[in-house]
N, C-alpha and C positions, 0 to 999 in steps of 0.2 A: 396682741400676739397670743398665740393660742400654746399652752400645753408643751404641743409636740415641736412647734417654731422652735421653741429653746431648745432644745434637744441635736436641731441639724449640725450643730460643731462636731459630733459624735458618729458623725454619719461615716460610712469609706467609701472612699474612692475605686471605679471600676477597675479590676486586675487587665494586667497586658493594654497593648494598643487600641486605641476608641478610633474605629473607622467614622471618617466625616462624610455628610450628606449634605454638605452645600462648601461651597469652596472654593479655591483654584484649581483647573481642568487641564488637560491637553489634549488633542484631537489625533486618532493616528488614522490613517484610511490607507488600502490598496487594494487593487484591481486581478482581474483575474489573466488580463492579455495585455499585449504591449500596444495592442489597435486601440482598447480601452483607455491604456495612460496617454497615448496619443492624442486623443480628441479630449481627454479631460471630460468626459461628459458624464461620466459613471463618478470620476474623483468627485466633482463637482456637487452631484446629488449626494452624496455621502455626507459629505463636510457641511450642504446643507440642513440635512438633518439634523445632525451631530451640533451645530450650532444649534438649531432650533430646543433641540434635547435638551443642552445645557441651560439656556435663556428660560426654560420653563423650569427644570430644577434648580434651579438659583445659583450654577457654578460659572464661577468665570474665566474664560479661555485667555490661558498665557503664552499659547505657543503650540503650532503645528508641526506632524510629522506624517512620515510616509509620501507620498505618490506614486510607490514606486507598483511596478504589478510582478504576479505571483512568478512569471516566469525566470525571473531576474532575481537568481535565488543568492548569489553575494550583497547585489543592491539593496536586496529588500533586507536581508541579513544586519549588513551596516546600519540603515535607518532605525531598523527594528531596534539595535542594539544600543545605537543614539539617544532613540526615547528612554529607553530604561535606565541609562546612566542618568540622564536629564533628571527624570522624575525621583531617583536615589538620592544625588544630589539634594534636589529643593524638596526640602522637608514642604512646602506648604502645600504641595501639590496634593489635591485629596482624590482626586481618581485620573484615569484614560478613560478617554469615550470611545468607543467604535460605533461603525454603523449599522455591526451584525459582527458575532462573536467568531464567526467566519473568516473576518478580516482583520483578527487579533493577531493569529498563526495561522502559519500553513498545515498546522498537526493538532488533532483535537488534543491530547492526551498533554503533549505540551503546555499550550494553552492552558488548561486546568491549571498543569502544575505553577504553571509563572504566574498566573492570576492567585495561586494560595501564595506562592512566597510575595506577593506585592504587598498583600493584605495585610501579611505580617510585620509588613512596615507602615500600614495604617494607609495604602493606597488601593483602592477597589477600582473594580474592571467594569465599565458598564455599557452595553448595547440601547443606541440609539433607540430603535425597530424591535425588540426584544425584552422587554424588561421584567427586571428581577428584582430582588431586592438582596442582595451581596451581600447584606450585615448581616441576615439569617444563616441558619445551618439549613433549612430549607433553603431559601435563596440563593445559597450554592452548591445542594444537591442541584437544581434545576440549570442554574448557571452550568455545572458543569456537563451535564445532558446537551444543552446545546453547543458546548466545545465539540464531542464525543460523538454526535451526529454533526456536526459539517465538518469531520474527518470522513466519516465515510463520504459525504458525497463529492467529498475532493478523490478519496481513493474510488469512487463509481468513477470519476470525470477521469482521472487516469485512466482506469481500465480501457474506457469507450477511444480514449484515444489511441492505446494500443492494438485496438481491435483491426482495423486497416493495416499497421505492420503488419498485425497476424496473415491477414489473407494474402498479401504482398510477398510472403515468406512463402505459404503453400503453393503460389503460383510459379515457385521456382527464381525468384528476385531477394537478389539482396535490398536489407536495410541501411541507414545509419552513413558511417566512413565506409566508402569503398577499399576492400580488405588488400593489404601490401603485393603488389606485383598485378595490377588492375589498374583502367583505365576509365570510365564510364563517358562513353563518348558519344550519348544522345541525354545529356541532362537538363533538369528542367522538371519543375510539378507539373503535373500531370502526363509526363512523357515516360514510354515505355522504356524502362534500363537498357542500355547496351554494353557491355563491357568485355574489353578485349585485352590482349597480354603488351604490359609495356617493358621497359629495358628492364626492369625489377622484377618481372615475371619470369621473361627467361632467362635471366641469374641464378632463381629459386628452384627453378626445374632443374638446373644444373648442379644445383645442390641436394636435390632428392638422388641425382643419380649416385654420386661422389657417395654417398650414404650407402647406398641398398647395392651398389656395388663393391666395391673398398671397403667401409664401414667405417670413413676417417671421422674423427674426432670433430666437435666443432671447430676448434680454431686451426686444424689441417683445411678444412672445410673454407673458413673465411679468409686465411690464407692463397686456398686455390683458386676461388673467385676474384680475390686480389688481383693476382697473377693476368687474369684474361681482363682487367678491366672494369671488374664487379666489385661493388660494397655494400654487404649484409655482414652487420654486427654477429657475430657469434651466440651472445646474449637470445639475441630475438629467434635464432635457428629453432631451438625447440620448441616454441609458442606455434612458427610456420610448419613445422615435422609434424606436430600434433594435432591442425587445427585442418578437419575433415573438408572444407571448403576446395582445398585444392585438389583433391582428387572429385569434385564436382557436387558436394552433397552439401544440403543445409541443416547445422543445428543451430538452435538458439535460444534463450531461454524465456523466450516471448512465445516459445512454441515446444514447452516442455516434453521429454521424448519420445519427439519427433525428428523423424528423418525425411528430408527433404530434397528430388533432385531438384539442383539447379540449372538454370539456362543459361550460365557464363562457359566457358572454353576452359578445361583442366590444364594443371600443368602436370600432376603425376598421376597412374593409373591407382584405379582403388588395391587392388592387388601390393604394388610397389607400395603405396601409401600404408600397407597394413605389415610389410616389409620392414618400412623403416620405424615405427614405434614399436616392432619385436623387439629391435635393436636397441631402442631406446630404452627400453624395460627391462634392458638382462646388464647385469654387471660385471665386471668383469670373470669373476667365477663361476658363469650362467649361475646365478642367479634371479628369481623372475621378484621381481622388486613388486610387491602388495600393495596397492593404492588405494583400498577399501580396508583398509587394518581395523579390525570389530576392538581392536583399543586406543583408537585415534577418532573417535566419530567429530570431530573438530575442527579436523584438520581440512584448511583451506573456507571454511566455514567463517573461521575468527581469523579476522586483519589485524594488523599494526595500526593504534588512532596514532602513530607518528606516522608513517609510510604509505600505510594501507595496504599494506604487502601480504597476502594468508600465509597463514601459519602451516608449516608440515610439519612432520613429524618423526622418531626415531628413535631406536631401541638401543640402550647401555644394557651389554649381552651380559657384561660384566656383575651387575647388579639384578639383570631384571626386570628394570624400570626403562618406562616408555616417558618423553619428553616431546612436546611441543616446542617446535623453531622458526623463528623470523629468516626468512632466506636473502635479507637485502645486504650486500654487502657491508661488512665491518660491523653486524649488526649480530649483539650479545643478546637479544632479549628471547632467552631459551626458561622454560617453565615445567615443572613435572607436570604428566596429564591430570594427575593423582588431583593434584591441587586445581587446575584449570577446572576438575569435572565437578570440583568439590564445589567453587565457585558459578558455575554455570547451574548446578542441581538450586543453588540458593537460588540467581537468577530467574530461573523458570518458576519458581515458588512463589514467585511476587506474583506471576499473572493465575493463580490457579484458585480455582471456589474454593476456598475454605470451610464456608457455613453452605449446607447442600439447601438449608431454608429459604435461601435467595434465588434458588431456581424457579420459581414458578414467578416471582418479582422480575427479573431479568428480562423470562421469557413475553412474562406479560406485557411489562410494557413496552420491550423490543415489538412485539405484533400487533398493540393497540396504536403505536404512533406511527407506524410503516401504515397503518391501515388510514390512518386519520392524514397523517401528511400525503398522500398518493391516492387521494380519494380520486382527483378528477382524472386519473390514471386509469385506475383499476375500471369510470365509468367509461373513459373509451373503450375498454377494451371489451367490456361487455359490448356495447353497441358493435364491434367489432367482430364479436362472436354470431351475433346476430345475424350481421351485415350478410357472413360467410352462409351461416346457413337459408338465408334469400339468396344467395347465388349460388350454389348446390343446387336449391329447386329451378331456379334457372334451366341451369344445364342439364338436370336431367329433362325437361321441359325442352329443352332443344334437340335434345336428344330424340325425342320420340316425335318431335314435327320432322326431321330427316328420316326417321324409320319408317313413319308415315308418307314421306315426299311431299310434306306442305311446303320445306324448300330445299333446295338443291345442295350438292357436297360444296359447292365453291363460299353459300351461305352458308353451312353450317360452319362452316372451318374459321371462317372471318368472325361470326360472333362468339365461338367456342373461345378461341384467340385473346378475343378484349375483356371475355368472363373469367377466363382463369388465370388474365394479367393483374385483373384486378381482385381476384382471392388471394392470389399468390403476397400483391401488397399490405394486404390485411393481414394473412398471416405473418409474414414477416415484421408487419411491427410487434406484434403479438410476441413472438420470438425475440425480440430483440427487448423491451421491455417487458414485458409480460412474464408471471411467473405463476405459481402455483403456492393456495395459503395453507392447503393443510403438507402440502409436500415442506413448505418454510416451517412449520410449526414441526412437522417432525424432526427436521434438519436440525433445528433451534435445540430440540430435547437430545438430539445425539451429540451432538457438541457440547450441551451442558451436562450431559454425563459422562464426556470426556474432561471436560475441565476439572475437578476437585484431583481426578487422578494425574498429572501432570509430570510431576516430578517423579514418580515410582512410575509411570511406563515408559520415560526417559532410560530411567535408572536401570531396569531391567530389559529393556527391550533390546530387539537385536541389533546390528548396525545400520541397515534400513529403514528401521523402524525410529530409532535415535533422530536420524538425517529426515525425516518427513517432521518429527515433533520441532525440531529445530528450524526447519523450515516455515512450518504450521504459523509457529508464534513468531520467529523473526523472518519473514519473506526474503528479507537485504541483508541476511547475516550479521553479524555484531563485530563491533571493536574492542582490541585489547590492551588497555593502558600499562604497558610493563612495568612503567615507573610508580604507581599510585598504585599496583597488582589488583587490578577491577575493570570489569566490564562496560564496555556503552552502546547503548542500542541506535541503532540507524531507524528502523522504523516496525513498529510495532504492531501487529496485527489487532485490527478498530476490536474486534471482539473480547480480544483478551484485555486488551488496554481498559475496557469497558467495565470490567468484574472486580476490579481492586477501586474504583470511583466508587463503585454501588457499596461495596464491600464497608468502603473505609465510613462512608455513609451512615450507614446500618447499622454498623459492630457493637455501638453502643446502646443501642436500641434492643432491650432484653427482652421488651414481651412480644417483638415480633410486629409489632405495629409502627407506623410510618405516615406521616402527610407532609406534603409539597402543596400550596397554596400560596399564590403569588396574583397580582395584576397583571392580568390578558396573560397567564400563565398559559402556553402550551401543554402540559402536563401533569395533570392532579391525582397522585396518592393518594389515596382516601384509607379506610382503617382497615388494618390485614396486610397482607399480600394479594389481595388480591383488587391492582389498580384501577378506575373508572377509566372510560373511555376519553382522550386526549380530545379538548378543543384545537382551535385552527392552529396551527405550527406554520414556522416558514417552510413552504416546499423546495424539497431535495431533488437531486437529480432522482433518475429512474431507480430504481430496487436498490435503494438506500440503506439497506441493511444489509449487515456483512454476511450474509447467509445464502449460500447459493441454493436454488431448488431442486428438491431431494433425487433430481435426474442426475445430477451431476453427484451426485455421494453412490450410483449403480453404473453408468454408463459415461459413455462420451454424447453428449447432447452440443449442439449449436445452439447458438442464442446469445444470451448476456452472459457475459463474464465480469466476475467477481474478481476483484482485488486480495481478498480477506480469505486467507487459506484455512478449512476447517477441515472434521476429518472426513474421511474417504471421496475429499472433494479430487477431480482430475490433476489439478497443480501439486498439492501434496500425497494425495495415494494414500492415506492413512485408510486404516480399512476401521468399519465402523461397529 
């Protein structure tokens, strides 16, 4: 025995929870569509894996969860929530497998977070297809990189799915439930809306007149409908008075303001329509009731997490002071602004750059891994650019055999025809994925010199100005817990959520330097700020970063749309 042998009684034991790397496991997997959970074929592959994984790192599986897929967002809820008590429970459980950190959560930012409070209980999160090594501070800088990108390409996937509303809406067609006093009496995917007025409709016309001539009260109103036969709650009257649909036009906020005629049958004239919410808006003492109040920027903004009801707002003339109100019946839960704005300024603080030395970190690896994951993208689209200018020469090439009369106007028109169907295809995929890198790199730098300042251009900004930052950062607006007096976020814009991961990363890291090295790492940090170029990644949908191209920070441009609101992007308006 040597020396030092005798010495080991002496030794201590590691502080906090020892994360295990071999052990009892659980398996969680889900799908992205209900045709997926259907056939089981995608489950199937996953779980193979996922066993495969486990059998080579030495953990053994005690129990599966999930099958459920992403659209079945209570189902998947419930399972999800199943696993986590399960693994709480059995202390011996030493990780979750997934098949891809993708199919942990539906929300990168989430993700993160659940996978640090697991850890803290001495449970690690590990990707099948992905690996990392979780016990490091690297290994969950990088772990959590891949939470924070497959958020955005869930939030690209959304977007693309909305994109088809969208045009559905400019062509004058409603979305979604057909709106109260409507019929759609040609339905069916892929069949052109029809919609005509049922008993509910002309109830509701009967109630715009009773209004804008009388000027009776709601419940005179649902009263008088009574009387003839009709029933329209009272309650729902001013949601129908207000909602521009029935004088023939569309809003909606899948097509932010915009106005839209539609091609359903009115029941009141826009005229009358603009009649009866005068009326609506005067009180009794003409009065013109202010629904842009520059000390309410909140108002309808934050919901009840009991009700889900937004909050309005209103002024103790008495005192001075403006208050925030839950409008659901029998519902106390009233708040000074004072205090809500105090609490929201913190709120917005979490998602803001701190240290401005992380801008060039951020940006860089935001545009080296967009560039590395979208490789085989970016070379379609070159051959694509290509393609277009061989058929330009084309056509000017044709152009001048008909000027010459090598052939006649009936040829020239037939192959003009097939040449410029087929640029027309090219550009449009171009358009529709395709973006632009040094417009994204600018984008990226205006954004991140909007971040540090956050809360002071909240704070100081006008009411508009307020209402686009609020938007910016929270797209789905926030909830507000009266009872607990705190906030909670619905969903998080992928970029901001992205800066307090980096942040919290780095903070500790004084001299500015940084490395992530892991096996078959996507990712490598190298010394500085200034990152090497990412090896292969899993590929994302199309323009996977939350960055729209800097056409859309000047103009109204077609093409891809972006989920992730930044500034002087068209969704928010924030001017840059």
């Amino acid at each position: 025995m040597s020396d030092l042998e005798r010495f080991k009684v002496f030794t201590k034991k590691a502080k906090g929870i020892q994360l295990k790397t071999s052990g009892k496991a659980v398996i969680y997997t889900r799908v992205s569509t209900k045709e997926q959970a259907d056939n089981n074929s995608s489950l199937t592959t996953q779980k193979k894996y996922c066993e495969e994984f486990a059998k080579r790192k030495g953990f053994e599986i005690v129990e599966y969860f999930g099958g459920t897929y992403e659209s079945a967002k209570s189902d998947e809820r419930k399972e999800f929530q199943r696993m986590l008590s399960y693994v709480k429970k059995n202390k011996s459980i030493a990780c979750i497998i997934v098949y891809s950190y993708d199919r942990f959560t539906r929300t990168g930012a989430n993700g993160a977070y659940i996978s640090d409070q697991l850890k803290k209980q001495g449970i690690i999160t590990l990707s099948a297809t992905q690996e990392v090594d979780a016990t490091t501070n690297s290994g969950t800088f990088q772990q959590n990189l891949y939470f924070l990108f497959s958020q955005f390409d869930n939030e690209i996937r959304r977007e693309k799915s909305v994109t088809g509303m969208r045009e559905k809406l400019r062509r004058g067609y409603w979305i979604g439930t057909v709106p109260f006093g409507y019929t759609n009496v040609n339905p069916g995917k892929g069949k052109e809306q029809k919609l005509i007025l049922n008993e509910n409709g002309k109830a509701l016309k009967l109630a715009f007149k009773l209004k804008v001539e009388q000027n009776l009260t709601h419940a005179e109103i649902e009263l008088a409908l009574a009387k003839k036969g009709h029933k329209i709650p009272q309650k729902r009257l001013s949601d129908y008075f207000r909602n521009p649909f029935y004088c023939g036009l569309i809003v909606s906020s899948h097509i932010p303001g915009e106005i839209i005629k539609g091609k359903h049958p009115i029941i009141v004239s826009k005229d009358d329509f603009l009649k009866t919410n005068d009326l609506l808006n005067t009180r009794g003492y003409g009065e013109k009731l202010n629904k842009d109040n520059e000390n309410l920027p909140l108002k309808q903004f934050v919901r009840s997490s009991m009700c889900k009801t937004p909050y309005t707002g209103y002024l103790v003339k008495k005192k001075g002071l403006y208050y925030y109100k839950n409008n659901r019946p029998g519902s106390k839960e009233n708040r000074s602004a004072k205090r809500m704005h105090e609490m929201f300024l913190q709120l917005i603080a979490q998602y803001q750059l701190t240290d401005r030395k992380l801008k060039p970190l951020i940006k860089d690896v935001m545009l080296n891994t967009f560039k590395k994951q979208q490789k085989d993208t970016l070379q379609e689209i070159e051959v694509n650019k290509k393609a277009v200018i061989g058929i330009e020469k084309k056509l000017a090439r044709l152009e001048e055999r008909f000027v010459f009369e090598e052939i006649n106007s009936a040829q020239y028109e037939k192959f003009k025809s097939i040449l410029t169907k087929e640029k027309n295809e090219k550009l449009m995929f171009s358009e529709k994925v395709g973006f632009n890198l040094s417009n994204l790199e600018k984008a990226l730098e205006i954004a991140l010199n909007k971040a540090p300042d956050l809360p002071s251009m909240w704070a100081k900004g006008s009411l508009t100005e307020k209402r686009k930052i609020q938007k910016m950062v929270f797209p789905d607006g926030i909830e507000y817990d009266h009872k607990n007096d705190e906030y909670r976020t619905f969903r998080v814009n992928s970029f901001f959520s992205y800066i307090p991961v980096v942040s919290k990363e780095l903070e500790h890291k004084k001299t500015g330097k940084f490395r992530v090295k892991t096996k078959n790492s996507g990712l490598v940090l190298e010394t500085g700020l200034e990152p090497v170029r990412p090896r292969g990644h899993k590929i994302l949908s199309l323009a996977c970063l939350p960055i729209p191209p800097l056409e859309h920070f000047k103009s109204r441009v077609t093409g891809t749309r972006f989920t992730v609101l930044l500034p002087t992007c068209r969704s928010c308006g924030l001017a840059s």
